[in-house]
VOGU-3710 file (C-alpha; in Angstrom, 3 decimals, decimal comma):
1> xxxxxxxxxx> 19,269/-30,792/45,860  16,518/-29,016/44,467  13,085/-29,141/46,205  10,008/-30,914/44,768  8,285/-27,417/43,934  10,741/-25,595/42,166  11,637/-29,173/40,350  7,764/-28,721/39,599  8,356/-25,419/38,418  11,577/-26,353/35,947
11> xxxxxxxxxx> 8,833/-28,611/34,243  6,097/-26,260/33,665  9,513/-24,233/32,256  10,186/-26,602/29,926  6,541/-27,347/28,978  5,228/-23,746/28,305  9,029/-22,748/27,097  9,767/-20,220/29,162  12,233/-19,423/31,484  12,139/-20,914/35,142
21> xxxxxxxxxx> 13,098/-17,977/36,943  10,094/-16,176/35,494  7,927/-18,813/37,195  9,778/-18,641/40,279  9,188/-14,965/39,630  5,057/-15,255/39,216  5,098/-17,390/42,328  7,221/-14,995/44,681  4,965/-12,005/43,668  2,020/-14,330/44,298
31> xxxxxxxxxx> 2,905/-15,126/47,472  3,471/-11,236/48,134  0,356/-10,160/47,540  -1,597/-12,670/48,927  0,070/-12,212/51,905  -0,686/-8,332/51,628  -4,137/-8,659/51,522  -3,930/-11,085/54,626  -2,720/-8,819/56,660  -4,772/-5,907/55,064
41> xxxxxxxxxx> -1,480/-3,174/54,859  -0,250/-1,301/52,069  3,248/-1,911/52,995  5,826/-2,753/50,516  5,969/-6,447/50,578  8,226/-9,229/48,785  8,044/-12,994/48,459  11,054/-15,534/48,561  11,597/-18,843/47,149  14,441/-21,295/48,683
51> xxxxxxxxxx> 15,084/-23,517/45,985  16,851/-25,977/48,047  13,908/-26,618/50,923  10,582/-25,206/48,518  10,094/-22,948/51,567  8,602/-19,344/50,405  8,419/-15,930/53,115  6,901/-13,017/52,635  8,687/-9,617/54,379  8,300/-6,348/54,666
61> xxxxxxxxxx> 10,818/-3,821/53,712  11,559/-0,354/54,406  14,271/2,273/53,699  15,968/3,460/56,358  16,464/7,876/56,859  18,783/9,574/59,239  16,117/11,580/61,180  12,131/12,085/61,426  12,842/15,245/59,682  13,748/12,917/56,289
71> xxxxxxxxxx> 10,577/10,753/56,260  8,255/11,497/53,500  6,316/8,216/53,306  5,810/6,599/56,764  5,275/3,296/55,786  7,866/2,056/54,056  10,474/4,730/55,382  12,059/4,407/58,689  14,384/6,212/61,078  18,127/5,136/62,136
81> xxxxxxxxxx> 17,236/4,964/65,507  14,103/2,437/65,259  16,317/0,426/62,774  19,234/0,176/64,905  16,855/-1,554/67,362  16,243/-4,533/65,457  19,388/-4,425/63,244  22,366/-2,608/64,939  24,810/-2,886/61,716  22,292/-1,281/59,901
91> xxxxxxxxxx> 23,409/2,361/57,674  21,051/5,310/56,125  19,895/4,280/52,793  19,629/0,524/52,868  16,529/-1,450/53,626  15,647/-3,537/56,727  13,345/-6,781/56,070  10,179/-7,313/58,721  9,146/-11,045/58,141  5,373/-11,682/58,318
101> xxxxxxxxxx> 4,367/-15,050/58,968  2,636/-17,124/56,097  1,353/-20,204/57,529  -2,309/-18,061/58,332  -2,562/-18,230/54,877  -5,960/-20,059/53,770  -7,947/-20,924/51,086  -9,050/-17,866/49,342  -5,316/-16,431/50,096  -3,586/-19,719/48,094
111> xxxxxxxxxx> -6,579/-19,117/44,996  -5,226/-15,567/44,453  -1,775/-16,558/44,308  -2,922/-19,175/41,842  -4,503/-17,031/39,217  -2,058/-14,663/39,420  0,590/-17,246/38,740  -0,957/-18,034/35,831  -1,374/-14,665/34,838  2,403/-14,080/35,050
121> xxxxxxxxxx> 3,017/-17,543/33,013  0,442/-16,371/30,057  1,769/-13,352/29,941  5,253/-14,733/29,822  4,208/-17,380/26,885  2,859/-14,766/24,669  5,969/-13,004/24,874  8,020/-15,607/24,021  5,544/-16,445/20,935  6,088/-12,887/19,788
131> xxxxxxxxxx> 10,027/-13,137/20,039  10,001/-16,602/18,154  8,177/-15,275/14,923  7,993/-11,562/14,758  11,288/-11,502/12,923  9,926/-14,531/10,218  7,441/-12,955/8,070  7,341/-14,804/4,770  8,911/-17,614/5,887  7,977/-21,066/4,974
141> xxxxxxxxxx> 7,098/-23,305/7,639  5,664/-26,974/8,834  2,955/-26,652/10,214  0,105/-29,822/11,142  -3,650/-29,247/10,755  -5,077/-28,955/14,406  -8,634/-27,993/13,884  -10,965/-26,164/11,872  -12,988/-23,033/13,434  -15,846/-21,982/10,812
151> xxxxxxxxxx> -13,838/-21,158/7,614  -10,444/-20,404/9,536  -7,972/-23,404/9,822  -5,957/-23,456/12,956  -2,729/-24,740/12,973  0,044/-25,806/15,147  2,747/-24,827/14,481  5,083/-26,519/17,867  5,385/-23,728/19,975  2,465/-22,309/19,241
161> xxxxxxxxxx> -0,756/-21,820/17,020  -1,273/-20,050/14,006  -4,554/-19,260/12,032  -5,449/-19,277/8,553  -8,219/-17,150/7,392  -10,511/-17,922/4,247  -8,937/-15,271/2,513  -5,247/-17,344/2,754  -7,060/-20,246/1,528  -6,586/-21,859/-1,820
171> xxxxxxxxxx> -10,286/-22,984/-3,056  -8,459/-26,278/-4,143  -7,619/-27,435/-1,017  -9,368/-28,952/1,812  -7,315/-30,321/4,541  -8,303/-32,999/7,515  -7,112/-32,784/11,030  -3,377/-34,076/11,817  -2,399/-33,510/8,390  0,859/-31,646/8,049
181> xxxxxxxxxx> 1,800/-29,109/5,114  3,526/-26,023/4,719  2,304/-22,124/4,839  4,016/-19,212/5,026  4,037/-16,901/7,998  2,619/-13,667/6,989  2,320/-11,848/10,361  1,913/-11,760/13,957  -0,025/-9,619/15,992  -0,081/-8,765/19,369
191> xxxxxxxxxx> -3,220/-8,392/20,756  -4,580/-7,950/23,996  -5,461/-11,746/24,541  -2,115/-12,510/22,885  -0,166/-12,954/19,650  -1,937/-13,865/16,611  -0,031/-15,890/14,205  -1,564/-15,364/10,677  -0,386/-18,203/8,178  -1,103/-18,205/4,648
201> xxxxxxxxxx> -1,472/-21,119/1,902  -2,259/-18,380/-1,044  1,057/-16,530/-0,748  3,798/-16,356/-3,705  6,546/-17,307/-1,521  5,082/-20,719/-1,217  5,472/-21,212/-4,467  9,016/-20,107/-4,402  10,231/-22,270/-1,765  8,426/-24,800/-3,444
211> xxxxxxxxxx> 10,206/-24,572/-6,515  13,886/-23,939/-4,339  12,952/-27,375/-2,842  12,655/-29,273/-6,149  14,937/-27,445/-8,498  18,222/-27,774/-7,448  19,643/-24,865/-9,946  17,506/-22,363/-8,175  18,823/-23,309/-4,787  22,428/-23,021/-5,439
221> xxxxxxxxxx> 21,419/-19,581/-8,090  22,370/-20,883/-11,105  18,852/-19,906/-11,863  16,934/-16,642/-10,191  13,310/-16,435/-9,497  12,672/-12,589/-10,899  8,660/-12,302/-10,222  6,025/-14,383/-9,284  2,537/-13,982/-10,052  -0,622/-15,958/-8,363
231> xxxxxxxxxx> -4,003/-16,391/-7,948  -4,372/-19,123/-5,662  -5,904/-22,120/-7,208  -6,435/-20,723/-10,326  -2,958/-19,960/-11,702  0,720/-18,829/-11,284  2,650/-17,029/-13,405  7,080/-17,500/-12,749  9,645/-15,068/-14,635  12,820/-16,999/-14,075
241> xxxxxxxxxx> 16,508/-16,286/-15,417  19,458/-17,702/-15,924  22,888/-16,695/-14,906  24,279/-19,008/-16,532  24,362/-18,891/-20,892  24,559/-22,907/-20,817  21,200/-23,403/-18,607  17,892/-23,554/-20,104  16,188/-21,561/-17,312  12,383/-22,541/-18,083
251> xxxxxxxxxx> 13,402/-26,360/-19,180  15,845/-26,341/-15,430  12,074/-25,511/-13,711  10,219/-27,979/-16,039  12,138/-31,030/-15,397  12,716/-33,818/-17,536  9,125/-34,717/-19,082  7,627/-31,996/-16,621  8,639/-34,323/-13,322  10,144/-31,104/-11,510
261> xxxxxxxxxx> 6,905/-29,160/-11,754  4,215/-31,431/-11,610  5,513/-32,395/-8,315  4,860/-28,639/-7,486  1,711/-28,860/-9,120  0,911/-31,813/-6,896  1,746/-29,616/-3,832  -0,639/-27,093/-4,389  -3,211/-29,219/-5,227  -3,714/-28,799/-9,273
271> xxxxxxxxxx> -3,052/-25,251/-9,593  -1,687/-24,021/-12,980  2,031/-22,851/-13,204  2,974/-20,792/-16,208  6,839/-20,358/-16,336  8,695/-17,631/-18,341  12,172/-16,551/-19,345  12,484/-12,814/-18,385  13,963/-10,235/-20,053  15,503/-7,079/-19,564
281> xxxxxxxxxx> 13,439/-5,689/-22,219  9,779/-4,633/-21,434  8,266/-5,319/-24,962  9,833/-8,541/-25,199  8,645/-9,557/-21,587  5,283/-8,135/-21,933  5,000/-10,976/-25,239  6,185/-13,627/-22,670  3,867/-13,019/-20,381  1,225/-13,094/-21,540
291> xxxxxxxxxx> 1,550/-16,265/-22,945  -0,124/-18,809/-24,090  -1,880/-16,026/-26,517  0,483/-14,377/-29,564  1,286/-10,567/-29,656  1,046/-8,654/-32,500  2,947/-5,750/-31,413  3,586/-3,612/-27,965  4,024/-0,204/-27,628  5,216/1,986/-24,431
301> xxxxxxxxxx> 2,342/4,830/-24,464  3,351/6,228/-20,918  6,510/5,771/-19,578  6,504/7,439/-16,683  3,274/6,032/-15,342  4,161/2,637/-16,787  1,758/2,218/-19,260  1,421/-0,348/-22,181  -0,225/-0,810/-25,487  -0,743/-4,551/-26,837
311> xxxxxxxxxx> -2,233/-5,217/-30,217  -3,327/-8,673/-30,591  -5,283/-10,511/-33,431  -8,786/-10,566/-33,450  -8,665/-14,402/-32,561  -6,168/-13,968/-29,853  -7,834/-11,532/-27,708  -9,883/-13,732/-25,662  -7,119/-15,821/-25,357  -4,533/-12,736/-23,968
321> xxxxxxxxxx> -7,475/-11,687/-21,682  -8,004/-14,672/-20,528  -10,942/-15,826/-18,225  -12,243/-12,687/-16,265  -9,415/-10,913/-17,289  -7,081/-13,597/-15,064  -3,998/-13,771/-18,068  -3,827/-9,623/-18,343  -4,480/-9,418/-14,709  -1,351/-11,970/-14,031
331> xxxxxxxxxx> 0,902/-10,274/-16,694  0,221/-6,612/-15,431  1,443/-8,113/-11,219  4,453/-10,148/-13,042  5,220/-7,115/-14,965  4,515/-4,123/-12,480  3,058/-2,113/-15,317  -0,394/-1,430/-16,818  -1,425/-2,920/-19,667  -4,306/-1,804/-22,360
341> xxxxxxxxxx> -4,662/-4,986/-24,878  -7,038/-3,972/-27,906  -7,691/-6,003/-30,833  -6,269/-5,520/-34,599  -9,977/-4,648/-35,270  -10,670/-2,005/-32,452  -6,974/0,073/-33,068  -8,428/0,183/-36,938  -11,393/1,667/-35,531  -9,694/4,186/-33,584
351> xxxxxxxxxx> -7,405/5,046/-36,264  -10,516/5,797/-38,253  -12,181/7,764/-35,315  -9,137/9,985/-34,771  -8,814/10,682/-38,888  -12,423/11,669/-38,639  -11,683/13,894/-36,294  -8,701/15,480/-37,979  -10,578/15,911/-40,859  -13,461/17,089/-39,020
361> xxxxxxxxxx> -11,835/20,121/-37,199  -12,890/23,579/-37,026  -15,807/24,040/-39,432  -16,754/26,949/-41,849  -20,541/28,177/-41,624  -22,446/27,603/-44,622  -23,587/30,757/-45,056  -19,773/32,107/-46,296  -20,336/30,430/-49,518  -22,464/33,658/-50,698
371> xxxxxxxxxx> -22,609/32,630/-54,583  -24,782/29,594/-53,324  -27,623/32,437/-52,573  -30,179/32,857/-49,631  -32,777/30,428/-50,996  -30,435/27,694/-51,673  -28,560/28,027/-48,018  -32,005/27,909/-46,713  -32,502/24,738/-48,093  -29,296/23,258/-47,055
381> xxxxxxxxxx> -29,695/24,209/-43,315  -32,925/22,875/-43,140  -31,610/19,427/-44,621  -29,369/19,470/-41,512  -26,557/20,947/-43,653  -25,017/23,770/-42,290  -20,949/23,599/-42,739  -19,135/23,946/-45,790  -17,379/20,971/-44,926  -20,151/18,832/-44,670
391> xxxxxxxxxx> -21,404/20,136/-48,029  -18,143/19,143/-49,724  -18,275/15,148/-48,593  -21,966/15,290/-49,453  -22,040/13,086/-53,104  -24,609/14,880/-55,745  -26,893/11,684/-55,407  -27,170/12,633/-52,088  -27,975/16,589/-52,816  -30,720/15,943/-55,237
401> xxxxxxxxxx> -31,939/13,675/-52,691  -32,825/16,981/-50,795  -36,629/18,730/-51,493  -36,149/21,668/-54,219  -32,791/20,879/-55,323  -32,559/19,921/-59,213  -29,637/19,416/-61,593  -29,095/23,207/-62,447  -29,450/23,940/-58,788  -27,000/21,116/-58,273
411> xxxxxxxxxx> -24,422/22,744/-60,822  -24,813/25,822/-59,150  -23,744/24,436/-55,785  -20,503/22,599/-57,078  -19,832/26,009/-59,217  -20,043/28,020/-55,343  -17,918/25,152/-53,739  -15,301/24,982/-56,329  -14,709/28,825/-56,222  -14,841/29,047/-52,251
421> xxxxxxxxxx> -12,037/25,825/-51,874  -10,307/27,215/-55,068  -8,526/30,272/-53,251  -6,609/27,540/-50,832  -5,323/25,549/-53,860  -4,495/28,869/-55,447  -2,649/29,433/-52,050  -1,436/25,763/-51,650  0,336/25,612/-55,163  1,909/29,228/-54,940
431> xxxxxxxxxx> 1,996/31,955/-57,303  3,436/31,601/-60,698  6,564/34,246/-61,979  4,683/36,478/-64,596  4,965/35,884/-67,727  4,882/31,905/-67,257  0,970/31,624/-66,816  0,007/28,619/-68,836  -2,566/29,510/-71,848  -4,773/26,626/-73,151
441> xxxxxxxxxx> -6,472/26,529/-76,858  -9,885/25,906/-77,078  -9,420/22,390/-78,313  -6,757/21,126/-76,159  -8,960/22,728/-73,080  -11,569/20,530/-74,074  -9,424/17,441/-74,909  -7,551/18,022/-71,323  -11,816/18,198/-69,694  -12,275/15,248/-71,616
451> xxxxxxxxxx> -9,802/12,757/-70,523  -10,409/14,148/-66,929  -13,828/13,056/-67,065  -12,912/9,887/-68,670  -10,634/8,886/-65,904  -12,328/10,452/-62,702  -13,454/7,538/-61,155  -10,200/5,631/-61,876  -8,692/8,565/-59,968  -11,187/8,653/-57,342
461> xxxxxxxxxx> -10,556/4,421/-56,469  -6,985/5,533/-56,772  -6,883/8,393/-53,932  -8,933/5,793/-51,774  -6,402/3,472/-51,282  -4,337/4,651/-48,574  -2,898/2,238/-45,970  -3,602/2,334/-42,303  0,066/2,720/-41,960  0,100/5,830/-43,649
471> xxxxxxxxxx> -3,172/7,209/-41,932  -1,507/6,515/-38,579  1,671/8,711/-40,033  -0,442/11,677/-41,212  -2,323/11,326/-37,507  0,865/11,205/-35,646  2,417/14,227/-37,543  -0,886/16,763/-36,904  -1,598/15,012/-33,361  -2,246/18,351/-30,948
481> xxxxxxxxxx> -1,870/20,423/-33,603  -4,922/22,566/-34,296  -3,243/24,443/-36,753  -2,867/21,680/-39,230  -6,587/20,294/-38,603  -7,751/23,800/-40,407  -4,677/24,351/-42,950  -5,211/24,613/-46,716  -3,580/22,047/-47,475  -6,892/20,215/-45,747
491> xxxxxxxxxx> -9,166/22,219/-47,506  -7,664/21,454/-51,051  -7,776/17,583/-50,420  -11,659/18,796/-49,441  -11,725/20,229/-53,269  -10,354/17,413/-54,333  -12,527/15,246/-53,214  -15,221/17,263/-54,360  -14,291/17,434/-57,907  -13,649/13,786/-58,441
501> xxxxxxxxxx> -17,423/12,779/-57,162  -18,952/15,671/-59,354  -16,561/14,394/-62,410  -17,669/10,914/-61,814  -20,874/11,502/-61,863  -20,719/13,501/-65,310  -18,868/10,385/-66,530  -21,898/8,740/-65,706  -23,905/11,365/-67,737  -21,741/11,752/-70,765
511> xxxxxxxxxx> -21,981/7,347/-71,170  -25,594/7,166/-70,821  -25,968/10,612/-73,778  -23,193/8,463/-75,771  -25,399/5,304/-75,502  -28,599/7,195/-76,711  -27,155/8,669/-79,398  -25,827/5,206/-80,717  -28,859/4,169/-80,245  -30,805/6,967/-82,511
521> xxxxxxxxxx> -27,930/7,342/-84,920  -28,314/4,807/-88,333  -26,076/2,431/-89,382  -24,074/2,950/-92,674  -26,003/0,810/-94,485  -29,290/2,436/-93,920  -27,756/5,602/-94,692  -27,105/3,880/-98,311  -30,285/3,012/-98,652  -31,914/5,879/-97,655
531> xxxxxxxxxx> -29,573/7,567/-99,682  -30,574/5,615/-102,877  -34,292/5,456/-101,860  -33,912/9,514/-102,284  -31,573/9,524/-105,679  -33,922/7,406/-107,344  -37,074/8,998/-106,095  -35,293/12,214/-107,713  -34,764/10,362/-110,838  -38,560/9,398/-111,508
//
């Protein structure tokens, strides 16, 4: 039959889970050292627990060497001879016990054996806290609410306590003492004053046990959680899939009439749950995601870095950014890639930006143009005007506009341009065979400069209407390519241009001269009577 101490010592076994023979342990080295310092010796000493009576001794042993000639340590080492003495069966090598008596004992003797069997148990309990969860990170567990300790929430979690900083907290929920919930175990540390069990109420896995405990197709895989997305208490975004072509994966998570997830929803205290079908195919799941707002289109722009452009409608983009950036923010964790979302409005703009700058490429200095003349260049540089380009999308309104520039100076300039962009159509169309140079008359010349003034600015609306589609083409094809910024084929359309505001305006002219000279020109029937007025005049 067991004694009443070590039945004592079974309990606190069974109370601190632990083993008993590590308290039986504690209280044996206890005992040792205690009696050690009693007797003031630094001999190696040993304590001993009978289970049966509860009676614990204390001894001495030493090792026992053939001669004096073998003893290093003469303490704990001893010689055949003197062991024989006191234990004639004794052999080299083994060791020979020397009781010391125990009942001297006192007070301050049985305190030292008491801390340091309590030591030995602490140590022993934090251990065994440390094997229990170290191997169940992310793992969902009950857990009750024990207290609260600032901002951090302890809990208990049966064999031991766990804490939940503020950071692990969902700003939805406030808990009161003795109520039980689940977390999920995100780590455990081993410190010096002993394991820290860090819990966690903001982790994804807690929704995903969630939803394994109230969908039943997830549990037995019919349907597979892919990614999960979360801000806690604000919102959660769910890619689930089917394996199955006959399950609805989203409306299996929904429930019938939503029961299945507002139960969820009820769990973590009101937070919003987005779910979404996922797809293989990035574009596709990029649209799903970021859901509720509507995708125009999405484009891969860096594969390798995992980059993506979405183009949204100008009423949507709020919407796909969400508040603070919280719907991109979700999408871009539920997706693993980056994600740029512009509006319909801003890609125009940058469309435009990057034609501008294809157009505006390397520049030609003003003064190359030398039929324009020193006085006239002078004038132009000091109107801010100092690249041929510039010159050519300047509109003649816009030249007279500038101090000592008048119409003839103003035909002079278009004369200059025309000749300087003329050798790069000359270049652009090719050289005719000889003897197949076209030859005009002088009438069909000016019938041919007539109709082109007539029809200039239809021309000119004409040659302004090009899509953004094909701007983006013409930017994609010369994208990096310097050489094709500063081709002729660039500085013909620069001619072009050129020509059709200067033969617009002329239209302009050549209507107003027409309308004055309708205006001073006679009817026919003044002409009559001006005509008889004069005959009969003659006659008298």
């Amino acid at each position: 039959m067991a004694s009443a101490l070590y039945q004592s010592i079974e309990l606190l076994s069974r109370e601190k889970g632990i083993e008993p023979s590590i308290v039986v342990g504690a209280v044996e080295e206890a005992i040792a050292l205690a009696t050690r310092k009693y007797y003031k010796t630094q001999e190696n000493m040993r304590g001993e627990l009978n289970k049966d009576t509860g009676e614990i001794t204390a001894y001495i042993y030493k090792t026992v060497v053939a001669d004096e000639d073998e003893i290093e340590d003469p303490v704990n080492q001893i010689t055949l001879t003197e062991a024989q003495e006191m234990a004639p069966d004794v052999e080299v090598g083994s060791e020979i016990r020397l009781y010391r008596d125990t009942s001297p004992l006192g007070r301050i003797a049985a305190q030292l054996a008491k801390q340091v069997i309590f030591q030995k148990v602490r140590e022993a309990e934090r251990d065994t806290v440390f094997q229990e969860y170290a191997h169940r990170e992310k793992e969902v567990l009950n857990a009750t609410v024990k207290r609260v300790e600032g901002q951090d929430i302890i809990f208990d979690l049966g064999k031991a306590e766990a804490r939940c900083p503020k950071r692990e907290q969902s700003r939805l929920e406030q808990f009161s003492v003795g109520e039980r919930v689940r977390v999920v175990l995100l780590k455990v540390d081993r410190a010096a004053k002993g394991p820290q069990v860090i819990v966690s109420r903001a982790a994804p896995e807690l929704v995903q046990n969630l939803f394994q405990s109230e969908v039943p197709e997830i549990y037995d895989g019919t349907v597979v959680i892919r990614a999960i997305a979360r801000e806690a208490g604000e919102r959660t975004k769910i890619a689930v899939m089917s394996r199955d072509k006959d399950v609805d994966p989203v409306g299996a998570c929904v429930g019938m009439k939503g029961m299945r997830v507002q139960s969820i929803i009820r769990e973590l205290r009101g937070e919003k749950i987005d779910i979404i079908e996922f797809s293989e195919e990035i574009t596709t799941f990029a649209e799903k995601a970021l859901q509720p707002a509507k995708v125009s289109r999405v484009s891969i722009t860096d594969l390798g870095e995992k980059q993506l452009e979405v183009i949204v409608d100008d009423t949507q983009l709020s919407l796909a950014i969400g508040k603070k950036g919280q719907n991109v923010r979700l999408a871009a964790k539920l997706l693993g890639w980056k994600i740029d979302i512009k509006s319909e409005e801003e890609k125009r703009q940058e469309v435009e930006q990057q034609m501008q700058a294809l157009a505006g490429g390397p520049t030609t200095p003003i003064e190359q143009v030398s039929e324009l003349g020193e006085s006239i260049i002078q004038k132009l540089v000091a109107a801010g005007i100092t690249t041929v380009e510039s010159l050519a999308d300047m509109t003649p309104e816009q030249l007279e506009e500038i101090p000592g520039i008048g119409e003839k100076t103003l035909e002079k300039i278009s004369v200059a341009v025309r000749h300087y962009f003329g050798h790069f159509e000359e270049g652009e169309a090719g050289e005719k065979p000889e003897g197949e140079a076209e030859v005009l008359t002088a009438p069909a010349a000016v019938d041919t400069a007539e109709a082109g003034l007539e029809n200039a600015a239809e021309v000119l609306e004409e040659s302004e209407s090009v899509t953004a589609e094909q701007a983006e083409e013409a930017l994609d094809a010369s994208d990096g390519n310097e050489s094709l910024k500063s081709s002729p084929k660039n500085k013909v359309l620069l001619l072009k241009n050129w020509r059709l505001r200067t033969c617009r305006r002329q239209t302009q002219r050549n209507r107003k001269m027409r309308a004055a000279r309708k205006m001073r020109t006679p009817c026919k029937t003044c002409m009559r009577l001006t005509q008889n007025q004069k005959a009969a005049t003659a006659t008298e």
